[in-house]
SEZADO-927502 format. One record per residue: residue in three letters; x, y, z of N, C-alpha, C in turn. Coordinates in pm, whole numbers, plus 50000, padded with zeros to 5 digits. Layout:
% residues N
ALAXYZXYZXYZ/...
END
This chain:
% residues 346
UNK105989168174939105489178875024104009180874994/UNK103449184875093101779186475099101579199475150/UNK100399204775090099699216675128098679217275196/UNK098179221375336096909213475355096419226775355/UNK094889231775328094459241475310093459245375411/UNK092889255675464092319256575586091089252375555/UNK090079243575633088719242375624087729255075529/UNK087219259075429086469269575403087199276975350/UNK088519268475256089249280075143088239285975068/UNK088629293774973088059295974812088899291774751/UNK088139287174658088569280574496089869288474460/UNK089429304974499090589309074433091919307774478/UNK091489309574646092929305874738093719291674680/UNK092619281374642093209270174650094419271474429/UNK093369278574384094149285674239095179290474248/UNK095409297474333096159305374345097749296674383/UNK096979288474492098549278874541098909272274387/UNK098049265474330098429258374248099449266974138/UNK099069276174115099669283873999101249286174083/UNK101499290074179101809295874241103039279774247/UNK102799268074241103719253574270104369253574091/UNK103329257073996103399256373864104679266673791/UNK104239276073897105219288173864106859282673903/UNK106839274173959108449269674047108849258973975/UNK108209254073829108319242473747107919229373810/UNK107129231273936106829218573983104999212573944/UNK104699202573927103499194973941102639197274095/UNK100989195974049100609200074174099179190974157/UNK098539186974319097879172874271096939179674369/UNK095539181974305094879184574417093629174674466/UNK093609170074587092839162574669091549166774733/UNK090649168974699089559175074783088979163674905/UNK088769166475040088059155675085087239162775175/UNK086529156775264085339164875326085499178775421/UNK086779173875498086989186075590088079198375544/UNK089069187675504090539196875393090799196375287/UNK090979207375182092009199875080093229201475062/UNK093899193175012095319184775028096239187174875/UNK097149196074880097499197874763099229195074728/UNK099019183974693100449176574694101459185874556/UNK102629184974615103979189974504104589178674482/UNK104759177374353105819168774309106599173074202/UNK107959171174228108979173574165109989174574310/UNK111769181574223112749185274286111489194274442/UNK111929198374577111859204574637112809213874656/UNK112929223574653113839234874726113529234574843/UNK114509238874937114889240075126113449255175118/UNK112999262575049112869270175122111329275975051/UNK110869265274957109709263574914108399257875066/UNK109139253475104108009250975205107909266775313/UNK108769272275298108269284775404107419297875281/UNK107699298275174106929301275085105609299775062/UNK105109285775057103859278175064102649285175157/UNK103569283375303103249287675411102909298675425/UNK103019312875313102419322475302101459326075265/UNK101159318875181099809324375069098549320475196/UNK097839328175092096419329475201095409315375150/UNK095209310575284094349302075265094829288675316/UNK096389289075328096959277675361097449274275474/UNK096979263675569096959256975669098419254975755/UNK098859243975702099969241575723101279236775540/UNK102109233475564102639227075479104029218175562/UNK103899200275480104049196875546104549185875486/UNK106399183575512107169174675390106729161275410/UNK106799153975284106429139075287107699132275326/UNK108109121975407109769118375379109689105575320/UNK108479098475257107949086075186108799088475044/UNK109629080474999109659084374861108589081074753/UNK107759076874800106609074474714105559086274756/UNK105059092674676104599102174748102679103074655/UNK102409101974566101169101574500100219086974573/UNK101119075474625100899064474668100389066374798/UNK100789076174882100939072975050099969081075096/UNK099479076575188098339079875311098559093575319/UNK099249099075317099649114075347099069123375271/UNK099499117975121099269125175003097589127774975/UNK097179116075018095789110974980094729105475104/UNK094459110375216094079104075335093189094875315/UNK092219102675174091159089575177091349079475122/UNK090599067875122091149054575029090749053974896/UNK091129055074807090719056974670089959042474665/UNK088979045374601088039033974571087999032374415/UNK088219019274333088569020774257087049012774122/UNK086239019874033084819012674000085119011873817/UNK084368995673779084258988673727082768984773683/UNK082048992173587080538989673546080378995273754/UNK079218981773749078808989073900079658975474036/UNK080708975574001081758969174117082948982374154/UNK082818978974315083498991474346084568982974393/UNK086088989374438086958977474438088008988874549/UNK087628990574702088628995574808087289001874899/UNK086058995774910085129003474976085028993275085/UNK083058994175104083278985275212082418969675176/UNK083008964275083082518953074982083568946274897/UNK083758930574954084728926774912084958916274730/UNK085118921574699085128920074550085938909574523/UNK085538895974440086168883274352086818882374263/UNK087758878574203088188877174057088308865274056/UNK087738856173972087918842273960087968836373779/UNK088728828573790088608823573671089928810173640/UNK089898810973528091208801373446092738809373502/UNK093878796973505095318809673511095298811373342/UNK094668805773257095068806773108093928802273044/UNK093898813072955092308810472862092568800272740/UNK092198786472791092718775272665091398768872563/UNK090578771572579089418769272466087878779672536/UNK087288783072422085718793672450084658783072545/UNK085068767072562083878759972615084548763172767/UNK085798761472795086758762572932086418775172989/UNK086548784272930086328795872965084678802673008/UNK083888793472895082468801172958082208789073055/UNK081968783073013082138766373150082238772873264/UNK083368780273320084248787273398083648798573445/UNK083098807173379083068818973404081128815573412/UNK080538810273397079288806973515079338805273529/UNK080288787573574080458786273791080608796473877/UNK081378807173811082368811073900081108821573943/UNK080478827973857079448839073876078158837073968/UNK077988819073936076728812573990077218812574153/UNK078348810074167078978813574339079268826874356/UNK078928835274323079358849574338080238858674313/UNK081018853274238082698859474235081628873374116/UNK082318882774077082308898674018083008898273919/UNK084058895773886084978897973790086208885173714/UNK085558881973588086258867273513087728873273513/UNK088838866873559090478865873537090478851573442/UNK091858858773357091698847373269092878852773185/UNK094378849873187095358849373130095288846072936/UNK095308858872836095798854772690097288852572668/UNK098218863372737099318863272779099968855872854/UNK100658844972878101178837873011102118840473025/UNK103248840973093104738844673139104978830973201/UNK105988822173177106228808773223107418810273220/UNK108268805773355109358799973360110258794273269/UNK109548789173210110268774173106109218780172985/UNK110538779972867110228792072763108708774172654/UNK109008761872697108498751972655107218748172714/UNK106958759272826105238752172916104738764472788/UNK103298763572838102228771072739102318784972781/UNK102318793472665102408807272705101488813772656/UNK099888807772640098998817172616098498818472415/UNK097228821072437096528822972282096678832072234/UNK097088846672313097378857672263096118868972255/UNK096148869672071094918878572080093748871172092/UNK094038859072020092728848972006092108846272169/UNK093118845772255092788846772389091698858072460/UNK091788866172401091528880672432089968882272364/UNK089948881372272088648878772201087098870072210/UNK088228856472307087238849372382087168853072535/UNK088068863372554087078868172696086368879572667/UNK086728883472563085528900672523084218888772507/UNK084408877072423082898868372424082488864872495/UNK082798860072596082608853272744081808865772819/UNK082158875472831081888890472872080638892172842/UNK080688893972708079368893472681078138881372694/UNK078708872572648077488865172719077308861372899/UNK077898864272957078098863273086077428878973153/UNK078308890573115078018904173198079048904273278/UNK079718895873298081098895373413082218905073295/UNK082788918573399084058924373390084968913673361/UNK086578918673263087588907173238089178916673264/UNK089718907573329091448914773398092198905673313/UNK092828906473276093668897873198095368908973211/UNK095578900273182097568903873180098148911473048/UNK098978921173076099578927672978100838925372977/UNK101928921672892102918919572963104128931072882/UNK103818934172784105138944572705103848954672680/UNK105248965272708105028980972619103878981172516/UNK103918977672410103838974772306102168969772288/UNK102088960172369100598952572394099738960672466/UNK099488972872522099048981772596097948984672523/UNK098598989472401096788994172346095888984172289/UNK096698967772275096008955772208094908953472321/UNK095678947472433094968945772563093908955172597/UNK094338965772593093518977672687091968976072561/UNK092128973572446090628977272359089898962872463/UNK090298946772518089418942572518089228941272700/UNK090258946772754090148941772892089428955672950/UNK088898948473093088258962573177089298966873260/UNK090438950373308091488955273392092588951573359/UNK093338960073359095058956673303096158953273427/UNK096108936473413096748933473524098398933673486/UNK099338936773559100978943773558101378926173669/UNK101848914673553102148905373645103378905773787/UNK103688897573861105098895773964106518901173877/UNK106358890773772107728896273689107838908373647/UNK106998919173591106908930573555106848938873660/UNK106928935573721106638946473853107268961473835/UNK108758957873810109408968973797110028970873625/UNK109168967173572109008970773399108668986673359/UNK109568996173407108939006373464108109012173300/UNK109309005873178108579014773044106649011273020/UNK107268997573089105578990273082104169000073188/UNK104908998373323104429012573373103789022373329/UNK104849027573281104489044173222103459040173150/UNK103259028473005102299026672889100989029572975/UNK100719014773104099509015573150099049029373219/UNK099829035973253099469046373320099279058173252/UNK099099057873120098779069772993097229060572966/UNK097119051972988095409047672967094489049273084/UNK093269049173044092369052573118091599036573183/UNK092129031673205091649013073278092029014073357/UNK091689007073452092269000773599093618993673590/UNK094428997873677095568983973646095448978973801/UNK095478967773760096048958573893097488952573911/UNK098258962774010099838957674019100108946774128/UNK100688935774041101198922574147102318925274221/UNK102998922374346104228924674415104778912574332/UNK105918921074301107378910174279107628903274339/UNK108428893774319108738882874378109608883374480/UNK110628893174467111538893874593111338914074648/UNK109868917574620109688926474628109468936074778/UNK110268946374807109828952674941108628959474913/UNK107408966175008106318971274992106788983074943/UNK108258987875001108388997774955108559006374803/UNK109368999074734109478987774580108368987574504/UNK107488981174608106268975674526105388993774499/UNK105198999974641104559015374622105259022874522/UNK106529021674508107449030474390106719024574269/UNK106749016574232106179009274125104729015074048/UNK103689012874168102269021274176102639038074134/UNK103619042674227104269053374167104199057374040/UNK104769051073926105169052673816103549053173689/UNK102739040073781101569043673708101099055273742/UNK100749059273875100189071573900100419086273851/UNK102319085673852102739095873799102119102573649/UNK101719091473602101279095773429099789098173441/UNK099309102073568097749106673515096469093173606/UNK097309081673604096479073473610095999070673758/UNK094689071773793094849070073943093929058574005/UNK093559048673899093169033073907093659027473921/UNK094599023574015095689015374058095129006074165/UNK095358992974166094888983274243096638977874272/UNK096408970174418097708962574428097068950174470/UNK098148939674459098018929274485098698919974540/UNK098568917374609099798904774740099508892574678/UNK100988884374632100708874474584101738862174573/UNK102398868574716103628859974799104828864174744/UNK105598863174833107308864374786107848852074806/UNK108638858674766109938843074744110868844474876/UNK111008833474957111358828975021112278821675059/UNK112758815775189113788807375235112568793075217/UNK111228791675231110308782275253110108773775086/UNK110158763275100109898754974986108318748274957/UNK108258743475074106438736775094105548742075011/UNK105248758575021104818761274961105178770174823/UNK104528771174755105048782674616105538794474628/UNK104988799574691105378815674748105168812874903/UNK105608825074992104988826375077104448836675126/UNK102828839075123101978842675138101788860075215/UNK102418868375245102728879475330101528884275394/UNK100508880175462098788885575504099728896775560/UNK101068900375648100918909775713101208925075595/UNK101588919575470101478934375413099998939275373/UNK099188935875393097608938775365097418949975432/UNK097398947275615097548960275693098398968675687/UNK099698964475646100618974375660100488984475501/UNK099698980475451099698991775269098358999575305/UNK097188990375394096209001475441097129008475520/UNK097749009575646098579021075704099219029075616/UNK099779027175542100599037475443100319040975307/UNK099319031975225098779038775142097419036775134/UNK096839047075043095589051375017094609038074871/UNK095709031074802095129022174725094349010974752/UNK094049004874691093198993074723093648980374713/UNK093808966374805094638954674774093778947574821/UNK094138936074674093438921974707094668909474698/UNK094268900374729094858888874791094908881474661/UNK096068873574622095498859474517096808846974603/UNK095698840374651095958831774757096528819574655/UNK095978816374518096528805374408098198804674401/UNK098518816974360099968821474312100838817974423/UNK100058820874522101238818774701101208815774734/UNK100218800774731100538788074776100728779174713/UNK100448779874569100578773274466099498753474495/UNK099058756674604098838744774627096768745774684/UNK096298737174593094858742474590094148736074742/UNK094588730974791094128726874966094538740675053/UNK095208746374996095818756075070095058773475049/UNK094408769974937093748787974882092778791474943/UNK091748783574990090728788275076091218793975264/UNK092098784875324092768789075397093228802275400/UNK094018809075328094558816975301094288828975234/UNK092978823775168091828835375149091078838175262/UNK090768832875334090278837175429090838847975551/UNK091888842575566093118847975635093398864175574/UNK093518861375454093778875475396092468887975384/UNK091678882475365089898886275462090308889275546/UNK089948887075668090318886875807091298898375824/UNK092348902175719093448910575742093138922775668/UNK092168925475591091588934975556091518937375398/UNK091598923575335092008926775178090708931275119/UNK090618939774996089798944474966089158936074875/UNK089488925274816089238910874735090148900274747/UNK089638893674663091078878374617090698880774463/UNK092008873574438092118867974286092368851074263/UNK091408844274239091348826974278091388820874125/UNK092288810674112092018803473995091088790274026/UNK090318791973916089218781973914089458774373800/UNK089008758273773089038753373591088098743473664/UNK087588740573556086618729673528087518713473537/UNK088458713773504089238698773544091188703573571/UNK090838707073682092678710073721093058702073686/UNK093288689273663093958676573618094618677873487/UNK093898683873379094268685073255094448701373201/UNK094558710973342094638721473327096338725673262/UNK096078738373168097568738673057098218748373154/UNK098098752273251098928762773350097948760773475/UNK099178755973599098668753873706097568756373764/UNK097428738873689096528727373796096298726573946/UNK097718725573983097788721874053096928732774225/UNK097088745674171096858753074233095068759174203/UNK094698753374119093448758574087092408752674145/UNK091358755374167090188754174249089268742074155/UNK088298736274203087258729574101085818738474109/UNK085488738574089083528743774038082958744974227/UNK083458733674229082888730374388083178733074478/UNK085308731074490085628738474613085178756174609/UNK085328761574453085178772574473083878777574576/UNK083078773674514081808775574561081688770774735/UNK082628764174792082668761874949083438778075001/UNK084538778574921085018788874949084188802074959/UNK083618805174834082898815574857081768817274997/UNK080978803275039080548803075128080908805675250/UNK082048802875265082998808075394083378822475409/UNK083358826875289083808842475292082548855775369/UNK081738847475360080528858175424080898863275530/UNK080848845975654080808852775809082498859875799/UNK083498859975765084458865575776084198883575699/UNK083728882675576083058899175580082628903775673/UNK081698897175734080878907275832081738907075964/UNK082368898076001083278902576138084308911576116/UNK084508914875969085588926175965084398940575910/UNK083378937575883082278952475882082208953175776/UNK081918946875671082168943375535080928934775474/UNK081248932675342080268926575306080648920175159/UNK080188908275109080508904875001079978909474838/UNK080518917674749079938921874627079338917274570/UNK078178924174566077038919374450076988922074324/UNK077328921774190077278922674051075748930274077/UNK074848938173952074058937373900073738934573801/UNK074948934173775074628929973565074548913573531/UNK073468912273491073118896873494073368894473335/UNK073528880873342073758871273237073098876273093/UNK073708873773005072278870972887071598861772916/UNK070288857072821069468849972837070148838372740/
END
């Protein structure tokens, strides 16, 4: 349920509701935006709290959510939360990169990596310490040692680092070196994992599950939000399918459909959902075109001998075609591609 408050409350009117939601043991979320503010309830509702609401002075209308996600949805929040990183903004009108390794396997791979990727424009190094693999025998990552060479990379570069969290537990390891705490496909609905990221103050970036509904996927965002946290990024990154050809398959149409219903910010990682690297620029583009607010692209210096899919990762070069293509598609959607300011060391 929402409170909308009349154009030209006072502070106190708008105090007053709040105390007034607090007093009924419920949570109360207040939204300021240019013309209204928007003062969401969460908890149990009572039948007869909304004609209550409707009394106090100052208040507009009130007006039930029937979303069960309710901190997530357009309703709650009309404007689009824009979500910032040093000086990268990430749901505005500038479409933001993450490029890098799927797995951080030596400091030469990684910085190698992370100036191609910068010298073509990408904003923000991705780069797996953590891996989650199928097959408990493929490579599952350096860990902390992983982590340490992207805080180095960072620094000598100036490029932001997202890297993967995957247990409870690793929340506060991760969170000292990353800027973004990415919540992989499999975790999606890890809800204890959830809650951890959403008691810190970082960005998380949540992946859709694999056999995940949007709806699912917003409950999910839910759970971070619920704890305070309101840096929530999502991310489309194919579901699982009746289709084999490719790795995932690819969903461009949930892009528009999460701008219609929620207020967060989503980027595309075209690697994961097609699994097939002829196929990522395609499909980045596409997901452009559909309104994503970035991509997330794997890049390596030799896919051939890459320790977690090769097969799907970019070279130095295609990247850099790709990025070139991404312009005229910004600007036909009114957009524009992100510029870093923070330059390299010397």
């Amino acid at each position: 349920m929402i409170v909308v408050m009349k154009g030209g409350c006072t502070k106190e009117e708008i105090n007053t509701v709040v105390c007034r939601i607090e007093e009924y043991g419920l949570k109360a979320h207040v939204s300021q935006g240019v013309e209204h503010t928007i003062i969401g309830i969460l908890g149990q509702i009572f039948p007869e709290l909304q004609d209550r609401m409707e009394l106090l002075p100052g208040v507009e209308e009130v007006i039930p959510i029937s979303k069960p996600y309710k901190l997530a949805s357009r309703e709650f929040h009309p404007q689009n939360t824009v979500v910032t990183i040093n000086d990268i903004t990430i749901g505005g009108d500038e479409i933001v990169v993450m490029a890098g390794p799927c797995a951080v396997e030596t400091e030469e791979q990684l910085l190698t990596t992370a100036l191609a990727v910068k010298a073509s424009g990408a904003n923000i190094l991705r780069g797996g310490a953590f891996k989650p693999s199928t097959s408990p025998y493929h490579f599952r990552g350096l860990g902390e040692e992983g982590l340490k060479l992207l805080a180095k990379v960072r620094e000598e570069t100036g490029m932001p680092v997202i890297t993967e969290v995957m247990t409870p537990k690793d929340v506060e390891l991760v969170a000292g070196y990353a800027d973004i705490l990415q919540i992989g496909a499999r975790n999606m609905q890890n809800f204890i994992l959830l809650d951890e990221v959403g008691k810190t103050n970082k960005p998380v970036m949540l992946k859709r599950g694999l056999s995940a509904t949007i709806q699912e996927w917003l409950l999910a965002a839910e759970y971070i939000l619920a704890q305070g946290n309101d840096q929530v990024i999502l991310c489309e990154r194919g579901i699982r399918t009746f289709e084999t050809h490719t790795r995932y398959t690819m969903d461009v149409s949930a892009i528009p459909a999460i701008k219609k219903v929620s207020h967060l910010p989503i980027i595309a990682d075209p690697s994961h959902a097609t699994g097939k690297w002829y196929l990522v620029t395609p499909v980045a583009l596409a997901a452009i075109a559909a309104g994503a607010d970035g991509l997330m692209v794997e890049v390596h210096p030799n896919p051939d001998l890459a320790l977690k899919d090769g097969a799907q990762s970019l070279t130095f070069d295609n990247f850099g075609k790709l990025m070139s293509q991404l312009t005229p598609i910004a600007q036909a959607t009114g957009r524009k591609l992100a510029v870093s300011g923070i330059k390299a060391s010397p």
